[in-house]
C-alpha positions in Angstrom: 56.8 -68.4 84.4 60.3 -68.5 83.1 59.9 -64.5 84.6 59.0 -65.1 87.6 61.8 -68.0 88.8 64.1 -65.5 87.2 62.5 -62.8 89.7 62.7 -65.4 92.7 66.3 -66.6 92.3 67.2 -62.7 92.7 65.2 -62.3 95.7 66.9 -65.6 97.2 70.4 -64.4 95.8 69.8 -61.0 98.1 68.7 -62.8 100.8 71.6 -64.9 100.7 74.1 -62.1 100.3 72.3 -60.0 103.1 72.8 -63.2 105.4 76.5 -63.8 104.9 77.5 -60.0 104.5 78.0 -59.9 108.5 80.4 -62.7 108.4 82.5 -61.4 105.1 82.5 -57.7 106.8 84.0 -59.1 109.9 86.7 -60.4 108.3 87.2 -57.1 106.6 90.8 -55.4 107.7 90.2 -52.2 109.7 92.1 -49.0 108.2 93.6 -46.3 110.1 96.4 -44.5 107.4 97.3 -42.4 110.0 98.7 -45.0 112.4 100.1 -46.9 109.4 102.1 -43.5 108.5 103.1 -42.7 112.1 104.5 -46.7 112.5 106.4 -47.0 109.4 108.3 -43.2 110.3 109.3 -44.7 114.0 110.5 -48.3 112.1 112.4 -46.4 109.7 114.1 -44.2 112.5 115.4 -47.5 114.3 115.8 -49.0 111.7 119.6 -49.7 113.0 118.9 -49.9 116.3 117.0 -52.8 117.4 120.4 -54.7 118.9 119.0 -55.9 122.5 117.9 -59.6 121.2 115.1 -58.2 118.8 114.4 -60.0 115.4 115.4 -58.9 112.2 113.2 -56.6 110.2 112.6 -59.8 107.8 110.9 -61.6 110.7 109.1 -58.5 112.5 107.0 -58.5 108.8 106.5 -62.2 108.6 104.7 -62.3 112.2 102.9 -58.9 111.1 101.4 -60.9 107.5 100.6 -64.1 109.6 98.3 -62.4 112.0 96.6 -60.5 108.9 96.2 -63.8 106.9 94.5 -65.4 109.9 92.6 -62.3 110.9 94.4 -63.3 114.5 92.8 -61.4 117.5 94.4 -62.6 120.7 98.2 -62.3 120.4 100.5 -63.7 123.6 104.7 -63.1 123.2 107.1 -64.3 125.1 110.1 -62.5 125.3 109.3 -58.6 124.4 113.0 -57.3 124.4 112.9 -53.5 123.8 110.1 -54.0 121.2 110.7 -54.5 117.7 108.8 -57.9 117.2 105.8 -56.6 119.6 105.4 -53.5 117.2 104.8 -55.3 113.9 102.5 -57.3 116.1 100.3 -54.9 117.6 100.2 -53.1 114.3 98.7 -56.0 112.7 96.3 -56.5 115.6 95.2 -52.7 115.3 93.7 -53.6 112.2 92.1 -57.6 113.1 90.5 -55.7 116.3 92.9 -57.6 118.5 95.6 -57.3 121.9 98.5 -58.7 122.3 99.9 -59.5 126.0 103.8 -59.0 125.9 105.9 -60.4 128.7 109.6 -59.7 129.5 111.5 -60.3 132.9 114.1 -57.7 132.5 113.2 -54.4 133.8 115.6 -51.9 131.5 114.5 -53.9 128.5 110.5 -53.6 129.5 110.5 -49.9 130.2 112.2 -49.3 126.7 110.1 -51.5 124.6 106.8 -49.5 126.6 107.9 -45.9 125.2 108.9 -47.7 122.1 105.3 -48.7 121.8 103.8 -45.5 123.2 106.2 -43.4 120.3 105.1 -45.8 117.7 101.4 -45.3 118.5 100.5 -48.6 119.6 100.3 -48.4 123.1 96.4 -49.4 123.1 96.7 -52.2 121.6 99.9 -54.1 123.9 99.2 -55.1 127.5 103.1 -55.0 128.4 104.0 -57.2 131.4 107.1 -57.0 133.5 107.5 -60.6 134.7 108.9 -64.0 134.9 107.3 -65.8 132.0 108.0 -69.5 133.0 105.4 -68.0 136.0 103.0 -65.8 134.4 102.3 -67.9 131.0 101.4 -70.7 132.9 98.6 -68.5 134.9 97.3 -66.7 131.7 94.0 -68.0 130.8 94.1 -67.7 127.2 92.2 -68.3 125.0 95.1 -67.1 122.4 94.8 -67.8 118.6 98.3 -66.6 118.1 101.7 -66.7 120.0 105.2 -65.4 119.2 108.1 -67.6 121.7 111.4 -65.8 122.0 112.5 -66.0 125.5 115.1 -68.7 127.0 115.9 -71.4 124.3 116.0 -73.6 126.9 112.7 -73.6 128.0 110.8 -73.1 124.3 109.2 -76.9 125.1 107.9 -75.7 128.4 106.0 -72.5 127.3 105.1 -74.4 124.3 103.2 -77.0 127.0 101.9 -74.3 129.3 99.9 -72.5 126.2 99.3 -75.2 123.8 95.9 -75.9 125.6 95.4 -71.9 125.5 95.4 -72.2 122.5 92.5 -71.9 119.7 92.4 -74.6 117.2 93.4 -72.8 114.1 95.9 -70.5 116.2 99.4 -70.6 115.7 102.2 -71.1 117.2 106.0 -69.1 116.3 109.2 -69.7 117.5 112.0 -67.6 117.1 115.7 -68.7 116.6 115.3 -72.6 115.4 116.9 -73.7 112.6 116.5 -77.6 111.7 119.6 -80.0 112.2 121.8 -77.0 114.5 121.2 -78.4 117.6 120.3 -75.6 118.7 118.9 -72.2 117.3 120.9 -69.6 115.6 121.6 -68.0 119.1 122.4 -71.5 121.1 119.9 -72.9 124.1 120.4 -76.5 124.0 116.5 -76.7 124.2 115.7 -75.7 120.8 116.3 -79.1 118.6 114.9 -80.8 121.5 112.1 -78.4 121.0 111.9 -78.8 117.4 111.8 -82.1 117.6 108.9 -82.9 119.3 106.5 -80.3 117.7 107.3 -81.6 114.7 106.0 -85.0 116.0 102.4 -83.5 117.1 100.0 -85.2 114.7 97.5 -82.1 115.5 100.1 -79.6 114.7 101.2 -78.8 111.0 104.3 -77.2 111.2 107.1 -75.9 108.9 110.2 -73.7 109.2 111.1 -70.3 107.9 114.8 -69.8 107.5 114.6 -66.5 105.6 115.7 -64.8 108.8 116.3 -65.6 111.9 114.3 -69.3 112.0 111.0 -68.6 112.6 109.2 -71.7 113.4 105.4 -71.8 112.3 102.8 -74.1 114.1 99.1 -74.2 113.4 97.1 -75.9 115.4 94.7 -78.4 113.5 93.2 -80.1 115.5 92.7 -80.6 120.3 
């Protein structure tokens, strides 16, 4: 007897495992070493270049190990500049099977960050939009399970609003430039402390703040 329950638990144990394998394989991270080698050669030969309002390297990897810890799909960023923030996004969304929609309102700074992404072989994976952001975001229908904000300072509460109900539950939400008690932001906008402010009073939102480089606010959206 003692034979046989040991014989059924097996049978139950690989009907179990067969069940759940689908689930644990889609959260599986997909490899491509040849992309990985051809992104990391372009990051290292701009290394010094990223001036036109980009983040710092230390924040490019932060978004990049966000998206990969929440196996984040549907990426939205406002404020592309030439591209340095979009790169390390889309190379985390090449391997969670996702996009990212990137949105920038200055032409010069659009057309860079394109060929930026089509020489750093990401090009598939970034819908690049030339447009006015405090129009588009509000028409974009989502849904998005991650966002990056670093456009106008002043108006980081209204893009917040216009996405927050885009916006999956378990998504989050980052902001560039805030740093708590400034006032507002390493780079200035008046709108940022206002900003911080009332995020940090969303009961559905557990948020905290990353001051190893340039402020990087993180939101994650708990609950509707």
């Amino acid at each position: 007897m003692r034979k046989i329950l040991h014989v059924s638990s097996f049978v139950l144990l690989l009907l179990a495992t067969a069940f759940i394998s689908p689930e644990l394989e889609a959260q599986n991270l997909k490899e491509n070493p040849e992309l990985d080698q051809k992104v990391e050669k372009f990051l290292a030969s701009k290394s010094s270049q990223w001036y036109d309002m980009n983040v710092p390297t230390r924040d490019g990897k932060l978004l990049y190990d966000l998206i990969l810890k929440g196996h984040y799909k549907s990426a939205l960023e406002i404020g592309t500049s030439t591209g340095h923030s979009g790169i390390y996004i889309a190379w985390a969304l090449s391997k969670t099977g996702g996009k990212l929609i990137t949105i920038d309102i200055d032409e010069s700074r659009h057309k860079e960050a394109v060929q930026n992404f089509k020489e750093a072989g990401l090009s598939e994976y970034i819908d690049a939009r030339l447009a006015d952001a405090h129009i588009l975001v509000k028409e974009l229908d989502g849904p998005f399970d991650f966002v990056f904000s670093d456009a106008d300072k002043g108006w980081y509460k209204n893009y917040f609003l216009d996405v927050d109900p885009k916006l999956k539950v378990g998504g989050c939400y980052t902001t560039h430039n805030i740093s708590d008690g400034s006032g507002g932001g390493r780079r200035g906008g008046g709108g940022s402390q206002e900003y911080l402010n009332y995020v940090k009073s969303l009961e559905n939102y557990e948020t905290t703040l990353n001051s190893a480089g340039g402020g990087v606010l993180i939101s994650y959206k708990r609950a509707e």
